[in-house]
N, C-alpha and C positions, 0 to 999 in steps of 0.2 A: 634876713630880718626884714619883717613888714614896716614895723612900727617900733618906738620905744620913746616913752616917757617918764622925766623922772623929776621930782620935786626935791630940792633941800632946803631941809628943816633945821637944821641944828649944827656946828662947826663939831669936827674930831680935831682931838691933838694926839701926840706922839704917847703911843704906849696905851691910850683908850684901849679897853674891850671890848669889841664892838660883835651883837648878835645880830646874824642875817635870815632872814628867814624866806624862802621862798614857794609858794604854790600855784599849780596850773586853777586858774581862773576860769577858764573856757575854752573848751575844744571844738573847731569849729569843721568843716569839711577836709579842709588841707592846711589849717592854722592849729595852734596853740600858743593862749595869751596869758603869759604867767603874768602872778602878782609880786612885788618882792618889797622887803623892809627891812631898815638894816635899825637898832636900836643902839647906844652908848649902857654899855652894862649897867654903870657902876648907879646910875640913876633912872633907868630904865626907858629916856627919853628916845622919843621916833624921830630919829635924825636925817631920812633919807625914805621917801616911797617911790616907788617904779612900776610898770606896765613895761612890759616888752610881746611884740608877737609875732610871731617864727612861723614860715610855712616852708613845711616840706616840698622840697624838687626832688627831680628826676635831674640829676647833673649832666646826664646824656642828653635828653632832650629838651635839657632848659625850661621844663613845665612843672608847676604844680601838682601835684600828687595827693592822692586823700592818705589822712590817717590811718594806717594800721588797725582793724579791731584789737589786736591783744597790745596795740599802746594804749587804745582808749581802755581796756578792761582793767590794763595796771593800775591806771591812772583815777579809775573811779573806784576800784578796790581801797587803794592809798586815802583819795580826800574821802571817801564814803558819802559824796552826795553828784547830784546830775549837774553834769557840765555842759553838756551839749545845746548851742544854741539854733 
């Protein structure tokens, strides 16, 4: 993990519904920065935003690694717009 930030907005109690939603934001060389939101159902309030950004190693040689093209192809088929920064 590069990065992660996260804001809260609103308190959960026990037995809340809570909907999360999460999508890739930006694929960057050897990064990807998802966006995430968690919502209380029952009144549809945004209780929780987040940024996280993951870059892929090489666990052998403890470096940085570019993306995959067929993650980026998944990943732009799914949100249907350009991610790349």
């Amino acid at each position: 993990m590069r990065a992660n930030t996260i804001e809260y907005l609103a308190p959960a109690v026990f037995d809340d519904l809570i909907e999360v939603y999460v999508r890739v934001e930006r694929i960057g060389r050897t990064s990807v920065t998802f966006e995430l939101a968690a919502y209380r159902a029952r009144d549809d309030e945004l209780m929780v935003s987040a940024t996280q950004t993951l870059v892929l190693v090489d666990l052998e040689e403890r470096k940085a690694v570019p993306i995959p093209d067929t993650y980026r192809e998944a990943i732009r088929a799914f949100e249907g717009e350009p991610l790349e920064a």
